[in-house]
DOSEGU-787923 format. One line per 3 residues: number of its first residue (from 1); their letters; for each residue x, y, z of N, C-alpha, C, O, CB. Coordinates in nm, 3 decimals. Glycine has a CB too. Example, Ala and Ser with C-alpha at 12.3 -4.5 7.8 and 13.67 -1.06 7.14 Angstrom:
2
1) as) 1.319 -0.569 0.780 1.230 -0.450 0.780 1.320 -0.330 0.780 1.424 -0.332 0.846 1.131 -0.447 0.905 | 1.285 -0.225 0.708 1.367 -0.106 0.714 1.290 0.003 0.787 1.341 0.114 0.804 1.408 -0.060 0.572
end
This chain:
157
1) xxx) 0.404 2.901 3.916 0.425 2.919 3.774 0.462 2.787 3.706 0.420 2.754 3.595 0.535 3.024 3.750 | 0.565 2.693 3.803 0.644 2.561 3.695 0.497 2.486 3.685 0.472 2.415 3.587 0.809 2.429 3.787 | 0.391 2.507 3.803 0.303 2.427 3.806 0.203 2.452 3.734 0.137 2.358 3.691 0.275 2.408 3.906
4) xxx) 0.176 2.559 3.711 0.024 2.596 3.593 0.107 2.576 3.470 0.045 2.501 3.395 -0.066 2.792 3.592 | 0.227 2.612 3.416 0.290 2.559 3.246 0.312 2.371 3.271 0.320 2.314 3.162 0.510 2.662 3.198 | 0.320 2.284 3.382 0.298 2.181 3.360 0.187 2.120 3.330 0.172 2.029 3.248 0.335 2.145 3.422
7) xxx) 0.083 2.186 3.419 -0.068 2.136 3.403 -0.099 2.179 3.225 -0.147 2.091 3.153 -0.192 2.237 3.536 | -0.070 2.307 3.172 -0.088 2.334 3.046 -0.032 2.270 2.947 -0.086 2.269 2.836 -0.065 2.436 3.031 | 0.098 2.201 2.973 0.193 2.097 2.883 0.079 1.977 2.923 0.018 1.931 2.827 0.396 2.065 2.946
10) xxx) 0.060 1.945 3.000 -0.007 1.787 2.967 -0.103 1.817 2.935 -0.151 1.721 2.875 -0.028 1.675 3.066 | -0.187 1.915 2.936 -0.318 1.896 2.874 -0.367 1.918 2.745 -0.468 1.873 2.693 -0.389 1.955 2.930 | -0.261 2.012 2.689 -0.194 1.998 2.521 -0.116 1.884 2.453 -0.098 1.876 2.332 -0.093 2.100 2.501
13) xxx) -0.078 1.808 2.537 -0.002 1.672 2.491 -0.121 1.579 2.526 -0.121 1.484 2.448 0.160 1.627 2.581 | -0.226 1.572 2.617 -0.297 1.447 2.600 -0.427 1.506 2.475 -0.492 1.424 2.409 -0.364 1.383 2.778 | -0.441 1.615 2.465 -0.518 1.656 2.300 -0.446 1.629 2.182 -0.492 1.645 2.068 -0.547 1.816 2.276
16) xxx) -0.355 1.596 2.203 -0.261 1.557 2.036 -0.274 1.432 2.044 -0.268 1.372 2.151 -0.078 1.594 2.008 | -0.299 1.357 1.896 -0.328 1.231 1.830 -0.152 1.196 1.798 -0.078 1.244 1.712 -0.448 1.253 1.674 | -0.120 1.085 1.913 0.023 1.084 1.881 0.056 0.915 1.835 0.064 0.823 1.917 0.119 1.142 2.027
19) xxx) 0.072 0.901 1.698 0.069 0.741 1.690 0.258 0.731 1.601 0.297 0.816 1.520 -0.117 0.665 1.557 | 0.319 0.642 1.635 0.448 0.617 1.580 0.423 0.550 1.436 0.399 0.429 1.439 0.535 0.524 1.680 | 0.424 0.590 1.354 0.406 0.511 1.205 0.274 0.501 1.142 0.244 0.457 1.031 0.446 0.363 1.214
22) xxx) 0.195 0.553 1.242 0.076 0.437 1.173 -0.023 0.565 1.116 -0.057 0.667 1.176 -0.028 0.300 1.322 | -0.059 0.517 0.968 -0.067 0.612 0.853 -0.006 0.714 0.792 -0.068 0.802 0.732 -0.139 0.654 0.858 | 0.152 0.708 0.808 0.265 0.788 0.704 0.184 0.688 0.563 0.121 0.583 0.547 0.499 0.744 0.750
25) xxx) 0.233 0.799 0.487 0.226 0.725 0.344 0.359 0.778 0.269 0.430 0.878 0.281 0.072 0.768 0.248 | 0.359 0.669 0.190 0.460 0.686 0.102 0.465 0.669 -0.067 0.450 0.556 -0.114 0.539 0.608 0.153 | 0.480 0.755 -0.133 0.487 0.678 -0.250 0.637 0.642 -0.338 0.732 0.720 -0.355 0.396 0.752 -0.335
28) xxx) 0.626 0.520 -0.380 0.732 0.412 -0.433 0.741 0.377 -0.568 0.655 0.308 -0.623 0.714 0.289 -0.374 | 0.858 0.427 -0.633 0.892 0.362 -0.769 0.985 0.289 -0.805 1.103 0.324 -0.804 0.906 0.431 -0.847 | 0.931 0.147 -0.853 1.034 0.060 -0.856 1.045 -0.008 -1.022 0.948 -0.032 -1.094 1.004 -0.053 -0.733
31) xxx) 1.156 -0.024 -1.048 1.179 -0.119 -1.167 1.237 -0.212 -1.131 1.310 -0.220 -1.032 1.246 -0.077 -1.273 | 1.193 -0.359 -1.267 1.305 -0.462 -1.211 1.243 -0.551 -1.321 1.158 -0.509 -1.400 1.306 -0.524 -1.025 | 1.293 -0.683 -1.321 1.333 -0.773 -1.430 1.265 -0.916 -1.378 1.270 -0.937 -1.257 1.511 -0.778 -1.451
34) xxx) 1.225 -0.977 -1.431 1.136 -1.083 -1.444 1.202 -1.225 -1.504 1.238 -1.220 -1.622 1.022 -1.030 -1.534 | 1.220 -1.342 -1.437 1.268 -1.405 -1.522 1.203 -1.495 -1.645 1.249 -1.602 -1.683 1.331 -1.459 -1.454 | 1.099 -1.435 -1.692 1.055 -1.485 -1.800 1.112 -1.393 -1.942 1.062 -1.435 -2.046 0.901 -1.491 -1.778
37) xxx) 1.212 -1.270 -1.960 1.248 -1.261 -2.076 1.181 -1.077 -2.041 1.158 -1.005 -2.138 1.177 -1.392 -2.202 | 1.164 -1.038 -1.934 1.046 -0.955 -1.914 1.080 -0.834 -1.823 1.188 -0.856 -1.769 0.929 -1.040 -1.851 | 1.038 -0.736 -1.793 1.032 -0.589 -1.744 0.920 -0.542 -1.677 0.812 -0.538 -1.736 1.045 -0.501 -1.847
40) xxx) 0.933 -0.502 -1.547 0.812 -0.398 -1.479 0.835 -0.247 -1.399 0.898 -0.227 -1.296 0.741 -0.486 -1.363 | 0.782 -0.179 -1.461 0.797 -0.079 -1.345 0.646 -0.057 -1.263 0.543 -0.099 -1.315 0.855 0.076 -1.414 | 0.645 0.001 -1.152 0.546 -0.019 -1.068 0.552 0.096 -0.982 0.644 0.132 -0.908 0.553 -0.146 -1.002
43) xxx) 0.388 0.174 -1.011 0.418 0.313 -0.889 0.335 0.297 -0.801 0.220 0.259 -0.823 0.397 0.475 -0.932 | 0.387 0.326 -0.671 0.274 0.255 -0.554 0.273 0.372 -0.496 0.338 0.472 -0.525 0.316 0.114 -0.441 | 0.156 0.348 -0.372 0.083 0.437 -0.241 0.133 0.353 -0.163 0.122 0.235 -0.195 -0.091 0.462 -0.219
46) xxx) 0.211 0.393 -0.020 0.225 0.275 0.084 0.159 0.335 0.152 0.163 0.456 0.131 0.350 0.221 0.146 | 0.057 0.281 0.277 -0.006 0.310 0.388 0.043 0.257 0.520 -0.042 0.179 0.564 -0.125 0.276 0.369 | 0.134 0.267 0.590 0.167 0.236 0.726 0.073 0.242 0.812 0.003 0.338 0.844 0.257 0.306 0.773
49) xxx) 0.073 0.106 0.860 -0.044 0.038 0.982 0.003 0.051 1.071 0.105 0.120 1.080 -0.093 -0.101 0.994 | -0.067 -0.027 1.198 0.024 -0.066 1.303 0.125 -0.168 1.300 0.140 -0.261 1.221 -0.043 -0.096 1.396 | 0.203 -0.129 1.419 0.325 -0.240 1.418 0.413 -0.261 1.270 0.442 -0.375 1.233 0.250 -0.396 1.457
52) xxx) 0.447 -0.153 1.198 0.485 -0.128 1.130 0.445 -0.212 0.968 0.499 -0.202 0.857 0.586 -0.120 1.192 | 0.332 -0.291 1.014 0.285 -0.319 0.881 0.235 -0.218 0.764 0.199 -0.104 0.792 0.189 -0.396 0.903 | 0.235 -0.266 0.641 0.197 -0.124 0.550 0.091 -0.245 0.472 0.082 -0.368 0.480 0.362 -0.017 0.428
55) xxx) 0.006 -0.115 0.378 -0.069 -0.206 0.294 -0.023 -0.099 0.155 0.035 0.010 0.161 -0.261 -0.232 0.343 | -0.052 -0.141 0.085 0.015 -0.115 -0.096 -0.122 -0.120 -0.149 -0.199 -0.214 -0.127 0.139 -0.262 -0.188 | -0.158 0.005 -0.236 -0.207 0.053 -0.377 -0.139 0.089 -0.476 -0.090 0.201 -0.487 -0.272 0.144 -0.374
58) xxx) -0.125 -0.033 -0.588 0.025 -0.008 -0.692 -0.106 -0.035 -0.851 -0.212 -0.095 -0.864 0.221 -0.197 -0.660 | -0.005 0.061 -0.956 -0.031 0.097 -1.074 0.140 -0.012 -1.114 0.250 0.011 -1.064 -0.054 0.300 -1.101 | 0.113 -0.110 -1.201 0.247 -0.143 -1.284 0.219 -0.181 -1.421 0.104 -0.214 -1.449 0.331 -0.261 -1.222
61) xxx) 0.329 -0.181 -1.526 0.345 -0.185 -1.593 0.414 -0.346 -1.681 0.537 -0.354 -1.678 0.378 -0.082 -1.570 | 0.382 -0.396 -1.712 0.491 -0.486 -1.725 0.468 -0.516 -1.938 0.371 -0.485 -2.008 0.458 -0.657 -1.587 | 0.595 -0.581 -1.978 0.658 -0.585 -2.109 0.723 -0.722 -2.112 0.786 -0.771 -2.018 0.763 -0.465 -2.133
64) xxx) 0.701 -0.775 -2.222 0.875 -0.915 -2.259 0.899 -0.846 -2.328 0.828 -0.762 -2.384 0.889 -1.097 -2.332 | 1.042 -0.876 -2.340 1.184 -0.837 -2.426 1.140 -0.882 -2.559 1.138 -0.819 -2.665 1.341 -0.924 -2.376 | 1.098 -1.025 -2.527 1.066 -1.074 -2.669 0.936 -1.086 -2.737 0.929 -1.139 -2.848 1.108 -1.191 -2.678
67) xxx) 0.876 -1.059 -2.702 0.744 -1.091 -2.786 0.653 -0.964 -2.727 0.574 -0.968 -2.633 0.667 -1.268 -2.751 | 0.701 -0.819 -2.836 0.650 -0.689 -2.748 0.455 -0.655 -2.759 0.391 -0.550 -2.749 0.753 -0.531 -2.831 | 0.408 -0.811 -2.786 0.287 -0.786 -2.799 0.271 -0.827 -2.650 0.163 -0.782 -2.612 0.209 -0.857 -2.919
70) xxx) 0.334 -0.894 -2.550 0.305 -0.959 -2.435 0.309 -0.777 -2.329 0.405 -0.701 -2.324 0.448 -1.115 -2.397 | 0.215 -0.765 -2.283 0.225 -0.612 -2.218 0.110 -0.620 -2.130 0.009 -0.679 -2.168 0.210 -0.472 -2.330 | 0.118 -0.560 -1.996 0.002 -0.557 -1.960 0.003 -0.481 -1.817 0.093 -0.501 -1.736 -0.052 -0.694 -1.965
73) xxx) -0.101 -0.394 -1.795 -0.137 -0.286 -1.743 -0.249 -0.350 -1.640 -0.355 -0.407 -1.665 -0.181 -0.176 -1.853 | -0.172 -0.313 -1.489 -0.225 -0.358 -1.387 -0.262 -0.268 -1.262 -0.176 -0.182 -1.249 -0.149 -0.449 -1.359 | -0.346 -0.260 -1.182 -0.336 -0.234 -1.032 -0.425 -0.332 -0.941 -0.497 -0.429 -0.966 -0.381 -0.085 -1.005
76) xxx) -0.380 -0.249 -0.798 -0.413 -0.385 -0.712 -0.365 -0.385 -0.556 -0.256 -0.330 -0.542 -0.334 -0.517 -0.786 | -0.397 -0.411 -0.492 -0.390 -0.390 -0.346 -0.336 -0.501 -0.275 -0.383 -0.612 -0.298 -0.518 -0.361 -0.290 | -0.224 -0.485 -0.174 -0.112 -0.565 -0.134 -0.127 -0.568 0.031 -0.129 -0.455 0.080 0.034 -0.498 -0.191
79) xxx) -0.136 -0.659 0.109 -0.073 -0.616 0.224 0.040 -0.684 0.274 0.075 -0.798 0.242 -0.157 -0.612 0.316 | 0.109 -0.587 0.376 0.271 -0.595 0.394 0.289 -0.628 0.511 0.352 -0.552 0.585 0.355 -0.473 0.371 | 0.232 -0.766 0.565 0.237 -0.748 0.740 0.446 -0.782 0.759 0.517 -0.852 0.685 0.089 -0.932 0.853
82) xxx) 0.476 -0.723 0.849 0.647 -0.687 0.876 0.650 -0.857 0.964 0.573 -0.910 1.044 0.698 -0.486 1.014 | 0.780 -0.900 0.901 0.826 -1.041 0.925 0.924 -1.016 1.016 0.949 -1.092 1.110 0.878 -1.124 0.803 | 0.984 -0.908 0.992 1.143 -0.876 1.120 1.182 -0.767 1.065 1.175 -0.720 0.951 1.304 -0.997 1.127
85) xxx) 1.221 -0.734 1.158 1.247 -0.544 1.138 1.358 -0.529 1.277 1.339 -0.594 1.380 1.047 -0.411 1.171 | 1.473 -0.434 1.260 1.578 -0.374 1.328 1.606 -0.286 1.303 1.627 -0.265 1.183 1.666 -0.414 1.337 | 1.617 -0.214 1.369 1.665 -0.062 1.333 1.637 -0.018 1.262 1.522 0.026 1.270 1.762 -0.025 1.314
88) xxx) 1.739 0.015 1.094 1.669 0.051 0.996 1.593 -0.020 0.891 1.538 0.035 0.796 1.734 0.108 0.952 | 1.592 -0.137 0.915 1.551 -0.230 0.811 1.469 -0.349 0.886 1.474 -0.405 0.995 1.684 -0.286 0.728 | 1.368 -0.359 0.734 1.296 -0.418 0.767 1.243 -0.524 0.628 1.225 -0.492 0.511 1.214 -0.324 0.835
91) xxx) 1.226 -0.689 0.707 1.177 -0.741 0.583 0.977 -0.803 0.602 0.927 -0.850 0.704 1.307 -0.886 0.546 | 0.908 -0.780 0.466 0.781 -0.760 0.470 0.738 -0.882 0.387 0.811 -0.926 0.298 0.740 -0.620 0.422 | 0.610 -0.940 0.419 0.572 -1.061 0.353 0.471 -1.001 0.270 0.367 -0.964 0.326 0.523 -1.182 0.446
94) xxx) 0.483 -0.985 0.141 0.378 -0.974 0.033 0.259 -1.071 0.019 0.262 -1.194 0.009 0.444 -0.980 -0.088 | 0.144 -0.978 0.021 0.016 -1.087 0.004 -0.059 -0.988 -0.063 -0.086 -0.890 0.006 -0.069 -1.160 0.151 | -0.109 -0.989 -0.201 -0.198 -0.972 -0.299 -0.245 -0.985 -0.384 -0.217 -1.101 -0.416 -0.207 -0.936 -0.320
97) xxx) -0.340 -0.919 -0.497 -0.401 -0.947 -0.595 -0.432 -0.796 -0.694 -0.457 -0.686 -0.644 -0.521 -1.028 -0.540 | -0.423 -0.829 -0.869 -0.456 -0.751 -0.909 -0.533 -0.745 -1.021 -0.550 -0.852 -1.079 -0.384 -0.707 -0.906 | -0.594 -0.633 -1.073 -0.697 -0.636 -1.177 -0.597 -0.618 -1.305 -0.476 -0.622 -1.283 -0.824 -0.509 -1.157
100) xxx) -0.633 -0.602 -1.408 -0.555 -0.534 -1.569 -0.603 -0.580 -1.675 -0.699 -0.652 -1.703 -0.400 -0.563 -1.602 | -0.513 -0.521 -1.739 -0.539 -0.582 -1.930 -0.425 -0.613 -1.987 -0.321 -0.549 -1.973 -0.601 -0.465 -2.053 | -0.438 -0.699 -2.043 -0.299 -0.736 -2.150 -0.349 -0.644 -2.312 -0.410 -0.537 -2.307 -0.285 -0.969 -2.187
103) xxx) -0.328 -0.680 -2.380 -0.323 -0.554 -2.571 -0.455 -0.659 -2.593 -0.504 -0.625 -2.701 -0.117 -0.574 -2.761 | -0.539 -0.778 -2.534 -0.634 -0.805 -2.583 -0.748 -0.910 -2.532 -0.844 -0.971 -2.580 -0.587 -0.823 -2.677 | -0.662 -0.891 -2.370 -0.801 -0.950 -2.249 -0.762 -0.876 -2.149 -0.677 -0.787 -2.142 -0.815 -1.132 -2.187
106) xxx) -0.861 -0.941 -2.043 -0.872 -0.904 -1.891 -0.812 -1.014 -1.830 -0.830 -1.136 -1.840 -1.021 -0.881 -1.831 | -0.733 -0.939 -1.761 -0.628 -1.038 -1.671 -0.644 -1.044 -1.488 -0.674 -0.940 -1.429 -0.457 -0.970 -1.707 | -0.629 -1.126 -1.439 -0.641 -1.094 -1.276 -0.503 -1.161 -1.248 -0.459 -1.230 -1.339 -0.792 -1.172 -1.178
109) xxx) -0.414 -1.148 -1.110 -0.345 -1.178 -1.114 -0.311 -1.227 -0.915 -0.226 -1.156 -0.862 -0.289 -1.087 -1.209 | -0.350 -1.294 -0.860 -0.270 -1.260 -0.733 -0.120 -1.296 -0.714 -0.045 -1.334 -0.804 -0.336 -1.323 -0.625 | -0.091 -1.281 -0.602 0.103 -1.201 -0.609 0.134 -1.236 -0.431 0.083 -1.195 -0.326 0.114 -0.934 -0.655
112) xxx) 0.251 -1.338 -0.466 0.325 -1.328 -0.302 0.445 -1.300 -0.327 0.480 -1.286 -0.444 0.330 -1.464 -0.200 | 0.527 -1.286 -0.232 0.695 -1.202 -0.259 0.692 -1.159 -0.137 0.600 -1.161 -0.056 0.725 -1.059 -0.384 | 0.838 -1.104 -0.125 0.920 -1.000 0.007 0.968 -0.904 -0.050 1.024 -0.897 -0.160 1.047 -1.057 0.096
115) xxx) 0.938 -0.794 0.061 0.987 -0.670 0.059 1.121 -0.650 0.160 1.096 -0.632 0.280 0.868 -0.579 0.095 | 1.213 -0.652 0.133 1.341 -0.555 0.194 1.329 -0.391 0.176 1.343 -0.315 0.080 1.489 -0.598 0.110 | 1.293 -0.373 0.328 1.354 -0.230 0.312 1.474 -0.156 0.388 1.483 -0.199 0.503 1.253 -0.150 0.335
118) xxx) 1.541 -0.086 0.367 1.612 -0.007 0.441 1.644 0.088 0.458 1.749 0.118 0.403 1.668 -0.019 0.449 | 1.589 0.173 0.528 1.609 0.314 0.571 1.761 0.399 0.586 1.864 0.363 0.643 1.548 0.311 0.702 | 1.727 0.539 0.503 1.851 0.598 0.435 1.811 0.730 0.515 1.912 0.769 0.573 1.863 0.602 0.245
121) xxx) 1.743 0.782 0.531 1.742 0.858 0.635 1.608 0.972 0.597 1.535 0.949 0.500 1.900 0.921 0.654 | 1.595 1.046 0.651 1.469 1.181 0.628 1.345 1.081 0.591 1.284 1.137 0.499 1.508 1.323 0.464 | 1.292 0.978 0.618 1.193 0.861 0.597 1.183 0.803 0.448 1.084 0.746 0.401 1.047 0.910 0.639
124) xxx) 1.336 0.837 0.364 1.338 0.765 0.263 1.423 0.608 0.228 1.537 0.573 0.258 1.370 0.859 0.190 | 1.326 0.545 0.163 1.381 0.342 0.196 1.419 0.337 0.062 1.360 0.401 -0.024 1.232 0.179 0.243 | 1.520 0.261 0.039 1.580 0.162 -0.069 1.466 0.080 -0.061 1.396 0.091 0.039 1.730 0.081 -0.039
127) xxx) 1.430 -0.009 -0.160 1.365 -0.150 -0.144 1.411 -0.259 -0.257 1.463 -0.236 -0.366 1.200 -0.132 -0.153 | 1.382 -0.364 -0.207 1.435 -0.470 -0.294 1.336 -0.557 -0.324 1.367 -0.664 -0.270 1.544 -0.541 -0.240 | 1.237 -0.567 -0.380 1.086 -0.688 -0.380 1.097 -0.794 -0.471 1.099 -0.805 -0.593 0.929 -0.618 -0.433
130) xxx) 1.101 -0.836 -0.417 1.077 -1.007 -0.517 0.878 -1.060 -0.546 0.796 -1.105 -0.467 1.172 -1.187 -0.369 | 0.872 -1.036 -0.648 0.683 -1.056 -0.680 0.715 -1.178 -0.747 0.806 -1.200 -0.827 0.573 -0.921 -0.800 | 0.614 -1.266 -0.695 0.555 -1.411 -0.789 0.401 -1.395 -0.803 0.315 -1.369 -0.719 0.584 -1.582 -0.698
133) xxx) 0.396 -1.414 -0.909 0.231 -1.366 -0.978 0.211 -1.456 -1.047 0.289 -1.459 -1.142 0.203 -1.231 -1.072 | 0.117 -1.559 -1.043 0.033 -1.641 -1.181 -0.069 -1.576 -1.209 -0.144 -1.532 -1.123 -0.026 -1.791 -1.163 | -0.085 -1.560 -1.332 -0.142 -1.481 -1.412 -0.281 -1.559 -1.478 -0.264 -1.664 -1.540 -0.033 -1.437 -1.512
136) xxx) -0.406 -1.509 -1.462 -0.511 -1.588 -1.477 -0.566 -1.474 -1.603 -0.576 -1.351 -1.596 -0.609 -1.622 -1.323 | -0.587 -1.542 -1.686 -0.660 -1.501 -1.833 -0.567 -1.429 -1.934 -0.597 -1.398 -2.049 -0.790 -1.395 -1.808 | -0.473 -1.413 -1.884 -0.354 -1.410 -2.006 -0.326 -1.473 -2.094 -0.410 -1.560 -2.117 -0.256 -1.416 -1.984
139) xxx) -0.184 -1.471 -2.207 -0.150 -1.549 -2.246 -0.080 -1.691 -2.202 -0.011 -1.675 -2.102 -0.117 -1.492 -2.296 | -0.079 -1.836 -2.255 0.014 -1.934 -2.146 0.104 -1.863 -2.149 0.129 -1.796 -2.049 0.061 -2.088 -2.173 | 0.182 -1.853 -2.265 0.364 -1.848 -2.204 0.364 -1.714 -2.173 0.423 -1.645 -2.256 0.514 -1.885 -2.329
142) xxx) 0.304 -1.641 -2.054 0.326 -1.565 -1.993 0.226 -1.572 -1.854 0.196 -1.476 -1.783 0.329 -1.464 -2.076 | 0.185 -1.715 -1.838 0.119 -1.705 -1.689 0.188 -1.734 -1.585 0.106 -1.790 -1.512 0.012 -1.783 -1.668 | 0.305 -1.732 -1.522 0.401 -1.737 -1.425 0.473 -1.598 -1.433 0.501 -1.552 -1.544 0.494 -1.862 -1.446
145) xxx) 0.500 -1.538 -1.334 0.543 -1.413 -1.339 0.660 -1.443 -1.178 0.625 -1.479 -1.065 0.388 -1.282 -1.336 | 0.773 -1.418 -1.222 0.887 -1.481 -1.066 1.031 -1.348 -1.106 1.135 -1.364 -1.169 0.980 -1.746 -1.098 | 0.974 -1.220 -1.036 1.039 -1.116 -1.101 1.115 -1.072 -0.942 1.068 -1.100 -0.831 0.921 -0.993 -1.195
148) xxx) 1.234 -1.001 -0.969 1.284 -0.890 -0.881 1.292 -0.725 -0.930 1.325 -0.663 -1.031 1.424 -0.934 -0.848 | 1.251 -0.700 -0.814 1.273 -0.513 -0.821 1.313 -0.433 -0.771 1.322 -0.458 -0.651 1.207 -0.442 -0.820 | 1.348 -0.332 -0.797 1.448 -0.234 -0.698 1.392 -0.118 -0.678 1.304 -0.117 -0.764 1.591 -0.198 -0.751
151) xxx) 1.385 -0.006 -0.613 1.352 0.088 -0.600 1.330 0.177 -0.459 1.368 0.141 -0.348 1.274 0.068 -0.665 | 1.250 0.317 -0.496 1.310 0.398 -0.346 1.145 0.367 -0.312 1.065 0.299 -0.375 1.390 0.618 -0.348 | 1.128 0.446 -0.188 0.994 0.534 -0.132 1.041 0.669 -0.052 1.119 0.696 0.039 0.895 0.434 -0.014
154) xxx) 0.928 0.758 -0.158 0.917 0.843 -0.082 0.854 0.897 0.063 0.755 0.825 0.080 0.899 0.881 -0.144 | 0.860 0.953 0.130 0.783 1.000 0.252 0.645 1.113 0.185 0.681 1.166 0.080 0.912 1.094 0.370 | 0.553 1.138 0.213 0.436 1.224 0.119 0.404 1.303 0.226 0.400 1.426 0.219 0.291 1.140 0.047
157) x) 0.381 1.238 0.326 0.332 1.340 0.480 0.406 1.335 0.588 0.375 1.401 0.687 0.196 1.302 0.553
end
């Protein structure tokens, strides 16, 4: 008997697709402040790779304080290969680029920064991202973008 329910346990455990991390998704909302005078919020898709890298599909938003014609509506695809990670936390090297519009061109933008995350428990992260973006077809005094942000992720699956 222990021997036919063992043979039946492994042969149901080697038919299951068993991978640690790799394709949870998450989705992430973050706000945060820019030091040019400026504001973004940003809603992302995270995709967990292997070795705990993720790659990012983000929708953001960004505004200046001062000059509320400066606005501009972006997305764009990131990847997050993991720099060092312990236990619950982990820090991620930002590498991307994005499409958008400002109130009266087309803007492209690529983007490096770090991600801090740290795990709070049930697969939900604090994060802390720092984005640097030069901004190509914008306005000048808004083509440097050297912002921090804060925010959670959710777990989706």
């Amino acid at each position: 008997m222990k021997k036919a329910l063992f043979i039946a346990l492994s042969i149901f455990l080697l038919g299951t697709n068993v991978k640690a991390q790799n394709g949870t998704k998450f989705l992430s909302l973050r706000g945060g402040y820019f030091f040019n005078d400026a504001f973004s919020t940003t809603l992302s898709l995270d995709i967990s790779t292997k070795y705990f890298n993720q790659n990012e599909i983000y929708a953001e938003y960004y505004q200046n304080y001062k000059n509320h014609d400066l606005k501009t509506i972006m997305g764009g695809f990131v990847l997050k290969p993991v720099m060092y990670r312990s236990g619950n936390t982990a820090l991620r090297f930002r590498l991307g680029a994005g499409i958008g519009s400002t109130t009266r061109k087309f803007v492209a933008a690529p983007q490096l920064g770090l991600e801090y995350s740290q795990s709070i428990g049930k697969g939900f992260d604090l994060l802390v991202v720092n984005r640097n973006q030069v901004v190509f077809g914008g306005d000048k005094a808004d083509k440097w973008r050297i912002g921090l942000e804060a925010g959670i992720r959710i777990p989706i699956n």
